[in-house]
py3Dmol code that shows the C-alpha trace and the ligand (Angstrom):
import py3Dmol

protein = """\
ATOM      1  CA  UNK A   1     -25.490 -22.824 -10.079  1.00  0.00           C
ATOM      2  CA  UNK A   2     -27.843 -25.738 -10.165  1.00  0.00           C
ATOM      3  CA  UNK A   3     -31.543 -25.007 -10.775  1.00  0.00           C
ATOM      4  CA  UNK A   4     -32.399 -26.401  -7.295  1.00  0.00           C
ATOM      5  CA  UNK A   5     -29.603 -24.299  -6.120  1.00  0.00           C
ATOM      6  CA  UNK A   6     -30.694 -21.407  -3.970  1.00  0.00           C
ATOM      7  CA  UNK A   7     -29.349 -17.923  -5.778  1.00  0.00           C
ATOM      8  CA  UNK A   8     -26.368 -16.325  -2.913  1.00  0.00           C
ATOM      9  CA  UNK A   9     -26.258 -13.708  -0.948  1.00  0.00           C
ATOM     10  CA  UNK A  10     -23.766 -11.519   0.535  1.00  0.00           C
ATOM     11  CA  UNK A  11     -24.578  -9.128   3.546  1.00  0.00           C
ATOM     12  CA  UNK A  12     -22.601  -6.841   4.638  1.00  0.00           C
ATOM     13  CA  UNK A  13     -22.501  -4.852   8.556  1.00  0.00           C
ATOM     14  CA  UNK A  14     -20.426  -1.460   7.974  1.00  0.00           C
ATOM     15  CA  UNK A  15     -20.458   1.705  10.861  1.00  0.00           C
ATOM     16  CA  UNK A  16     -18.070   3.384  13.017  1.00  0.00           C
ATOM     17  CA  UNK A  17     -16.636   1.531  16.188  1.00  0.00           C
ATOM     18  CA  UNK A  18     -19.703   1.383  18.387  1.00  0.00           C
ATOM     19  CA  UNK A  19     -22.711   1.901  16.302  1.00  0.00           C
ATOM     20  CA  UNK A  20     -23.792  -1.606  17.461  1.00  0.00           C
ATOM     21  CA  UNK A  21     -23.545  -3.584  14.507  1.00  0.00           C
ATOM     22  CA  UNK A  22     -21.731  -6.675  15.653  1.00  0.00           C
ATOM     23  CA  UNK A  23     -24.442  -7.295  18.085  1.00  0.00           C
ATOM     24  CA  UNK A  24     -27.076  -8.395  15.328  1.00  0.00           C
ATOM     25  CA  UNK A  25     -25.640 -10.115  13.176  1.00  0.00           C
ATOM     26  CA  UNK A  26     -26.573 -13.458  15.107  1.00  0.00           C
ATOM     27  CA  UNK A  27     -30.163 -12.280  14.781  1.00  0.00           C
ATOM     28  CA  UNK A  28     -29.833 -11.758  11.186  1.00  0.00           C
ATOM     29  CA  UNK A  29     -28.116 -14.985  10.731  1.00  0.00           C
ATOM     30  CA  UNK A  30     -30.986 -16.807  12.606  1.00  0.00           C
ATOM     31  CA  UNK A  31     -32.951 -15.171  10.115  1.00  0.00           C
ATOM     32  CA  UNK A  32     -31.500 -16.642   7.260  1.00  0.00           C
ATOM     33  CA  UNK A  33     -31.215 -20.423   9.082  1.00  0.00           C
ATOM     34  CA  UNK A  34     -35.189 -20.252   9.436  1.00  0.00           C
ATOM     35  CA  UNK A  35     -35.609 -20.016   5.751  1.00  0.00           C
ATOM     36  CA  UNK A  36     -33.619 -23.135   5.050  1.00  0.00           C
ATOM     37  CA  UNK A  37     -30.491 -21.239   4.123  1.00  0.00           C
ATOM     38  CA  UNK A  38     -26.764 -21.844   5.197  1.00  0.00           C
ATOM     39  CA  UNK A  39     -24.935 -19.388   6.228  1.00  0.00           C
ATOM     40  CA  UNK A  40     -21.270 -18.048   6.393  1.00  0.00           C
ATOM     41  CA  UNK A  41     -21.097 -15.619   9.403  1.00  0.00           C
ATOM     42  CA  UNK A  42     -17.596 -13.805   8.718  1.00  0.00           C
ATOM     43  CA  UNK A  43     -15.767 -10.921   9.508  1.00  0.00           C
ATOM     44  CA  UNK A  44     -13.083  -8.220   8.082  1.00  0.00           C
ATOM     45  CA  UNK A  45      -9.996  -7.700   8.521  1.00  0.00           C
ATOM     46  CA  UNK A  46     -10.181 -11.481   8.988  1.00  0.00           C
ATOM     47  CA  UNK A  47     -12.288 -14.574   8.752  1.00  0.00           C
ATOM     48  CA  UNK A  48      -8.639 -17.606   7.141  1.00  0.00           C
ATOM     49  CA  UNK A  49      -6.055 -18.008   9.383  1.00  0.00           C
ATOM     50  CA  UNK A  50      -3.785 -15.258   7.254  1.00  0.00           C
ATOM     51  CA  UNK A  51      -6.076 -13.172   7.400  1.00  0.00           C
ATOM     52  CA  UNK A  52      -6.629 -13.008  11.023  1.00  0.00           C
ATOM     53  CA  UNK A  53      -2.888 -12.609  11.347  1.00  0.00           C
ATOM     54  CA  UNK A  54      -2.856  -9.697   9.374  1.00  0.00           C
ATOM     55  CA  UNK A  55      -6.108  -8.170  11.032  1.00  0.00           C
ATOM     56  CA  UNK A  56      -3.986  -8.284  14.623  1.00  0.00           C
ATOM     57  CA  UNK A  57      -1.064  -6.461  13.361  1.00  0.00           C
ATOM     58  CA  UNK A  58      -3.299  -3.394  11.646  1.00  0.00           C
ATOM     59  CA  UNK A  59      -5.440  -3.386  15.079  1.00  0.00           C
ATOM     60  CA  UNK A  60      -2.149  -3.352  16.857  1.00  0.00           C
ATOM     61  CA  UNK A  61       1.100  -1.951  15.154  1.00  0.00           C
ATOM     62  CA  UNK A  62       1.564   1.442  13.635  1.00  0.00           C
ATOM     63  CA  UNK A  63       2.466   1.594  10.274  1.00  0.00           C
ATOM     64  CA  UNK A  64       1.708   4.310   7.443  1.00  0.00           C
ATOM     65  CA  UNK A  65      -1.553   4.676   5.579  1.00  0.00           C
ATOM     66  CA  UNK A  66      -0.093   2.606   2.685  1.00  0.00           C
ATOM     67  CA  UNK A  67       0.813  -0.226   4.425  1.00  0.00           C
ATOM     68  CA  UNK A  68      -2.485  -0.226   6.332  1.00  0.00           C
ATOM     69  CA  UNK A  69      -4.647  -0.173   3.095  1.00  0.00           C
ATOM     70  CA  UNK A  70      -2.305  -2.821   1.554  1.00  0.00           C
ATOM     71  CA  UNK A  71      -2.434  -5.546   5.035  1.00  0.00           C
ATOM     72  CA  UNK A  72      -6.406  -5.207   4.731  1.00  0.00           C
ATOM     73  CA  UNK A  73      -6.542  -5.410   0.753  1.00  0.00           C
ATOM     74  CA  UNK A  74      -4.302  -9.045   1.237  1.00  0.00           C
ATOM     75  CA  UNK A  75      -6.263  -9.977   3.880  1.00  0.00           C
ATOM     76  CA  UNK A  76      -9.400  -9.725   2.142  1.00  0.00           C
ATOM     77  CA  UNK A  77      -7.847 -11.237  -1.244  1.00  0.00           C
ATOM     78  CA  UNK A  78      -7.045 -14.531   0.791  1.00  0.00           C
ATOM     79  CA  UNK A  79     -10.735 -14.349   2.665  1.00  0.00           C
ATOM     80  CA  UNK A  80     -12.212 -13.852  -0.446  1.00  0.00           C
ATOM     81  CA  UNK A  81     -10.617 -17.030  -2.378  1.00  0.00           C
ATOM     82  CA  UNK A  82     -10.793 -19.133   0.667  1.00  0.00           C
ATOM     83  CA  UNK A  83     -14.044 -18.133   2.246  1.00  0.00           C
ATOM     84  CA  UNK A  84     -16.302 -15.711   0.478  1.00  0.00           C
ATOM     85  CA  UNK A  85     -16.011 -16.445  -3.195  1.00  0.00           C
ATOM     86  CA  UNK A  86     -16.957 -20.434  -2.192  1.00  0.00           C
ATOM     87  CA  UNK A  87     -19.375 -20.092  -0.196  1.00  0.00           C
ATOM     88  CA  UNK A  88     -21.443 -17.487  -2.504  1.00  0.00           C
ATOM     89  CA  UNK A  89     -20.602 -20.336  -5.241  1.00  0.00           C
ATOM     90  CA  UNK A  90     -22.532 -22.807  -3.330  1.00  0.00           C
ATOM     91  CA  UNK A  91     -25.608 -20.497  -2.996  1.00  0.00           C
ATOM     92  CA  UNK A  92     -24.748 -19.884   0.817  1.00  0.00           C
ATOM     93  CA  UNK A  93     -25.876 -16.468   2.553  1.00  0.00           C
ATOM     94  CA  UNK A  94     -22.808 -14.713   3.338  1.00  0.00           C
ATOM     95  CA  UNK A  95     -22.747 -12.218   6.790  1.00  0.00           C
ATOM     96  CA  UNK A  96     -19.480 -10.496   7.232  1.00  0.00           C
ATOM     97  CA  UNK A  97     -18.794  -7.793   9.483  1.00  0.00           C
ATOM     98  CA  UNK A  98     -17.277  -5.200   7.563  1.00  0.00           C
ATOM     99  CA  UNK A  99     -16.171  -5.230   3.979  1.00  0.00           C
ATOM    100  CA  UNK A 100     -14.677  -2.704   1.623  1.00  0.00           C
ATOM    101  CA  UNK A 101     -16.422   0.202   2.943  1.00  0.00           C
ATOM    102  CA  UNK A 102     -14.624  -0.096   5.500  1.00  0.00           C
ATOM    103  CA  UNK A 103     -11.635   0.453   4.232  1.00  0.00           C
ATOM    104  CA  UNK A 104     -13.112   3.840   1.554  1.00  0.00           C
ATOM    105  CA  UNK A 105     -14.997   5.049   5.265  1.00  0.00           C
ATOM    106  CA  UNK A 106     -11.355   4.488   7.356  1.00  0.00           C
ATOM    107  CA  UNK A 107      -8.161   4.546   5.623  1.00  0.00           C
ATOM    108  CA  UNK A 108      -9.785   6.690   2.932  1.00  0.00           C
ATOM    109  CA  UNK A 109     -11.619   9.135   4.760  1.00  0.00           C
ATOM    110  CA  UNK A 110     -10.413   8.636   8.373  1.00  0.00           C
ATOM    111  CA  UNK A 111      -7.251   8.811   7.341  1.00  0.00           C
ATOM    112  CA  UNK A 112      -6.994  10.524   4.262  1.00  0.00           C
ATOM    113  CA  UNK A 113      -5.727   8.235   2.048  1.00  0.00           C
ATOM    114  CA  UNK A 114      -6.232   8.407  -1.897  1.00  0.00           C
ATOM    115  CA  UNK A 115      -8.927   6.701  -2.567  1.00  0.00           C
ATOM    116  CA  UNK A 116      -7.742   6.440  -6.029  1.00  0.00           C
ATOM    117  CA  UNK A 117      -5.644   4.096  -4.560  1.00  0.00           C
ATOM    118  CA  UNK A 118      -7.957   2.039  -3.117  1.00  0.00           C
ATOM    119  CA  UNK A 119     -10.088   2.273  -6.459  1.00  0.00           C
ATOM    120  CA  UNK A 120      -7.386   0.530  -8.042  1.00  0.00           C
ATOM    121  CA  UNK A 121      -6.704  -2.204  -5.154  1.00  0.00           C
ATOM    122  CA  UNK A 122     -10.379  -2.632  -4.882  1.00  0.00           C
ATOM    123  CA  UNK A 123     -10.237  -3.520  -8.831  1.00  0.00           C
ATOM    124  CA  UNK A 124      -7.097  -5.776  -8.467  1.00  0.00           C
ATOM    125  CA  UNK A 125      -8.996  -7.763  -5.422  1.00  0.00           C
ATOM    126  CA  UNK A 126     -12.170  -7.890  -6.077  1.00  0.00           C
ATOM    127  CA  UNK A 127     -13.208  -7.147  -9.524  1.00  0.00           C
ATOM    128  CA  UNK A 128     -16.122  -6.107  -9.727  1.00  0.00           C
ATOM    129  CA  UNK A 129     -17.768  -8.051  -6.309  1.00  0.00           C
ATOM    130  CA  UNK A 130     -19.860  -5.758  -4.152  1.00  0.00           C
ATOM    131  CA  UNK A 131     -22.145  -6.870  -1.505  1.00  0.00           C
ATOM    132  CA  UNK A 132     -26.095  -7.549  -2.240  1.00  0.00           C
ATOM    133  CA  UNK A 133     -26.941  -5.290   0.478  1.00  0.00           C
ATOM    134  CA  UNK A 134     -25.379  -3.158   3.092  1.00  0.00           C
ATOM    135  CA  UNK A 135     -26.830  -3.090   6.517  1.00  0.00           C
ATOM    136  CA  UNK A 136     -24.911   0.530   7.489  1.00  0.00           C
ATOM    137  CA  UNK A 137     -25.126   1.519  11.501  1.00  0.00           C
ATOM    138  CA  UNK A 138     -25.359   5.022  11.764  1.00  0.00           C
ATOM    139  CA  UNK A 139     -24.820   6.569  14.638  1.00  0.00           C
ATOM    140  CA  UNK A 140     -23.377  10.342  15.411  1.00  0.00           C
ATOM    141  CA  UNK A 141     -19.178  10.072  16.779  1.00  0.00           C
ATOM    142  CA  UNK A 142     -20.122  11.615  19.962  1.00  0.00           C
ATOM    143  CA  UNK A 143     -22.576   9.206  20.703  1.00  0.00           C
ATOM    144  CA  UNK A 144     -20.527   5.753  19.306  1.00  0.00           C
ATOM    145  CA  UNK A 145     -17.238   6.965  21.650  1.00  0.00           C
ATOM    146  CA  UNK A 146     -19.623   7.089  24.770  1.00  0.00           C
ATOM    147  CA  UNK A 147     -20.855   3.307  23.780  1.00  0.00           C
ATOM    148  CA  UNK A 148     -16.867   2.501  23.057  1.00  0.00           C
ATOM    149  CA  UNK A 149     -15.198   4.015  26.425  1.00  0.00           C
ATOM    150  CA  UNK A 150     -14.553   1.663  29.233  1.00  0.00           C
ATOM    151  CA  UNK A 151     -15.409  -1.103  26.977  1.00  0.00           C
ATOM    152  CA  UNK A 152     -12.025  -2.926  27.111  1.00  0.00           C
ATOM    153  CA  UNK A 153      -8.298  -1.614  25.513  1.00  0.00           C
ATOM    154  CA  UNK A 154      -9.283  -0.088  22.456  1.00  0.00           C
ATOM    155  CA  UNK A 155      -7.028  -0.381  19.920  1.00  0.00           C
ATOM    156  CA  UNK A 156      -5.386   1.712  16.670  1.00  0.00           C
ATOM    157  CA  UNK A 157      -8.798   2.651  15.360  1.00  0.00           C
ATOM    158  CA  UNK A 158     -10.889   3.152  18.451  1.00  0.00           C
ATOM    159  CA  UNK A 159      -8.406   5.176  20.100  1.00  0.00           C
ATOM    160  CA  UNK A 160      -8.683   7.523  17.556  1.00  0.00           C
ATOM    161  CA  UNK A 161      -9.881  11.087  18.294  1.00  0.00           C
ATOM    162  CA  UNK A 162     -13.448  12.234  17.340  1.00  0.00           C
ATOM    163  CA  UNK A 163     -12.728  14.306  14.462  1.00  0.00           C
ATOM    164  CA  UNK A 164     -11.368  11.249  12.994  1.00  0.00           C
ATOM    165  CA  UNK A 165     -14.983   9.081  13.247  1.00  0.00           C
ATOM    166  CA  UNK A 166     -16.815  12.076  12.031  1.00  0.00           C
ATOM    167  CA  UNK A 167     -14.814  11.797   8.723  1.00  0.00           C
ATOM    168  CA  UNK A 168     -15.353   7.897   8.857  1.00  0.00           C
ATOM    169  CA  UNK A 169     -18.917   8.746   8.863  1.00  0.00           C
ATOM    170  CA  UNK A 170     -18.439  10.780   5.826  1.00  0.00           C
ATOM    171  CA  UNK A 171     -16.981   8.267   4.427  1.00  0.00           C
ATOM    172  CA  UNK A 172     -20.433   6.109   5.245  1.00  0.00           C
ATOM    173  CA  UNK A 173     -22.236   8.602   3.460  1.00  0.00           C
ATOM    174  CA  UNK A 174     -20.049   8.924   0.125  1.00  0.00           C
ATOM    175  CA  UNK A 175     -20.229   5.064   0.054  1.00  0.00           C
ATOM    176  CA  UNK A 176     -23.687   5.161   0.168  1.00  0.00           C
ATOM    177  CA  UNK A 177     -24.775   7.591  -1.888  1.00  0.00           C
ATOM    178  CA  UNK A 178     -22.104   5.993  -4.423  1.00  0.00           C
ATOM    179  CA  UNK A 179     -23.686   2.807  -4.215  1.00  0.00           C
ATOM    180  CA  UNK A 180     -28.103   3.579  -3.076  1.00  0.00           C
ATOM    181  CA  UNK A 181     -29.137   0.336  -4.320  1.00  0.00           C
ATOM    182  CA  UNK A 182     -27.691  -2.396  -1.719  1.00  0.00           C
ATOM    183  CA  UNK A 183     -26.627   0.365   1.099  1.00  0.00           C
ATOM    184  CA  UNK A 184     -29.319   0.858   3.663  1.00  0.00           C
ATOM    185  CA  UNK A 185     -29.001   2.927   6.827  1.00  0.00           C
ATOM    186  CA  UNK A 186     -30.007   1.962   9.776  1.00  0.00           C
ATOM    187  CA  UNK A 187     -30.476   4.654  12.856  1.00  0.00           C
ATOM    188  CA  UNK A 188     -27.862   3.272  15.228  1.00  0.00           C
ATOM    189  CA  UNK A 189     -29.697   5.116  18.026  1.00  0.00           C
ATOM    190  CA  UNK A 190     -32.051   3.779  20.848  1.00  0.00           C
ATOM    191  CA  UNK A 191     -32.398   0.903  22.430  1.00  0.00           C
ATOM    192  CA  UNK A 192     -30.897  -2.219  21.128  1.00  0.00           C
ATOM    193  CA  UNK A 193     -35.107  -4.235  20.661  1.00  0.00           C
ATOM    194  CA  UNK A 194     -35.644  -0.566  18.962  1.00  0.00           C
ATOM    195  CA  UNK A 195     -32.971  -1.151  16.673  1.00  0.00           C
ATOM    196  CA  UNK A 196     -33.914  -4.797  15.680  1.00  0.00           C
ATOM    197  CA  UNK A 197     -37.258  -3.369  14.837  1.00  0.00           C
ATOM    198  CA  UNK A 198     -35.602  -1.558  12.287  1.00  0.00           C
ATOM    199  CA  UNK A 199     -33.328  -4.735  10.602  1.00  0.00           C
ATOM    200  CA  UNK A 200     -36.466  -6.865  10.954  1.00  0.00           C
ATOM    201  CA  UNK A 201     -38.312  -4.454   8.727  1.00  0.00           C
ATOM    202  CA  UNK A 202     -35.287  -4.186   6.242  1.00  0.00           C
ATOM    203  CA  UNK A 203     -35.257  -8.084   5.818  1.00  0.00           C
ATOM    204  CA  UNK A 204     -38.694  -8.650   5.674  1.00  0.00           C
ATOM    205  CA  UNK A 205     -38.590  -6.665   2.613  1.00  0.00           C
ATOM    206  CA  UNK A 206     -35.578  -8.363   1.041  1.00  0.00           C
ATOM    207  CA  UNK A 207     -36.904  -9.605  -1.774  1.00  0.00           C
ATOM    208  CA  UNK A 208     -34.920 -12.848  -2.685  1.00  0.00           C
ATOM    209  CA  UNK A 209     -35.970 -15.272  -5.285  1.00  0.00           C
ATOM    210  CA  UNK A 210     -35.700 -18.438  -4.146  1.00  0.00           C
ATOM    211  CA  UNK A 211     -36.244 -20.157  -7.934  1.00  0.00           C
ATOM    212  CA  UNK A 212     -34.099 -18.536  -9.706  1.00  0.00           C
TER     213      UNK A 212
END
"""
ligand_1 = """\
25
TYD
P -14.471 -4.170 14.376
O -14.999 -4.773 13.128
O -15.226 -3.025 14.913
O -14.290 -5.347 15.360
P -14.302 -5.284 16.936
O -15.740 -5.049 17.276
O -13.777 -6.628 17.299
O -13.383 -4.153 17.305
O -12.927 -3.697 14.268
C -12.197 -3.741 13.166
C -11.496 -2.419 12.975
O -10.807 -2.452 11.736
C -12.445 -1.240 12.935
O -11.967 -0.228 13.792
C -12.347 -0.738 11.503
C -11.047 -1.272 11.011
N -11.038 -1.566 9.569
C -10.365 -0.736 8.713
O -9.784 0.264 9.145
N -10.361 -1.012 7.382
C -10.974 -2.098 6.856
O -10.937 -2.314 5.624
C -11.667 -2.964 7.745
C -12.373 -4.170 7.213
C -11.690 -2.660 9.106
"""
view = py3Dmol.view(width=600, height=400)
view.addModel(protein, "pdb")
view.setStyle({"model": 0}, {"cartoon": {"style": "trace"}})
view.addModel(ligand_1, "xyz")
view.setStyle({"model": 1}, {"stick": {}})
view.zoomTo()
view.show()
């Protein structure tokens, strides 16, 4: 990093299918472009061409827990050397839509996979990389499905049965109590202007140094 070279920043949107992230991150992108920053907007399982490949066949084929945890490890191992890792390199402000809490909150929790395991892929893929903060939607199962249904043709994860996002959830709250200083919850209920309110007061308190 240069000295005129703006320090990084990598934001992360984690919650169940139908919280309501996706639908801020251009806001919070916007954010970032009016203080002179660039910006990566991104998104897991995907975000290199590999990557994306391998994000349509765990939406869309059945396979066993193992295999799932391993397609989204790779693909994040090739977005991370091709996209992430780069850009924070350059000083950019990196926005991806779900990162490796995702994958503790669903294959570890929803599905009930080691997360030894995933300790130990986590390690292999990214060292010791973990977001600067952690914009978490949090919003009760029963609530998220009603958002979800009718939407369009769900697929492997948001057909899944209630009991399943209420142990995602958990999974929301183990990561976040595992990691307090970048994870910040936001109340995934009310209106979507409501729930704005609430990111606009969580940025305007980011405190960034811009001379570092
Ligand atoms: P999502 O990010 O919600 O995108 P969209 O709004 O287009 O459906 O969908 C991605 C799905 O992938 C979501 O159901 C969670 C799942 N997922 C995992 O199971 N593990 C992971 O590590 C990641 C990144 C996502």
């Amino acid at each position: 990093m240069t000295d005129q070279q703006l320090p990084s920043y990598f934001l992360t949107f984690e919650g169940i299918d139908g919280a309501g992230k996706s639908s801020h991150i251009g806001a919070v992108r916007d954010h970032f472009v009016a203080q002179g920053r660039s910006v990566v907007v991104t998104r897991e399982p995907g975000g290199t061409p590999l990557a994306e490949a391998l994000r349509h066949l765990v939406l869309h084929d059945s396979m066993d827990p193992l295999t799932e945890a391993l397609l989204v490890f790779a693909a994040r191992r090739d977005h991370l050397l091709h996209v992430i890792t780069p850009a924070l390199a350059r000083g950019d402000v990196v926005i991806c839509d779900r990162f490796t809490d995702s994958t503790f909150a669903y294959q570890g929790f929803g599905r009930e996979f080691p997360l030894a395991v995933l300790e130990q892929l986590e390690q292999w893929v990214q060292a010791d990389l973990q977001p600067d903060l952690t914009l978490w939607f949090d919003l009760r199962p029963e609530i998220a499905s009603v958002r979800l249904a009718g939407a369009r043709q769900p697929d492997r994860f948001e057909s899944e049965q209630l009991a399943f996002f209420g142990r995602v959830r958990a999974g929301y709250v183990a990561r976040s109590q595992k990691y307090p200083a970048r994870f910040v919850r936001i109340d995934g209920e009310g209106e979507k202007h409501e729930i704005w309110q609430r990111i606009d007061t969580v940025l305007a308190h980011l405190a960034i140094d811009h001379h570092t």
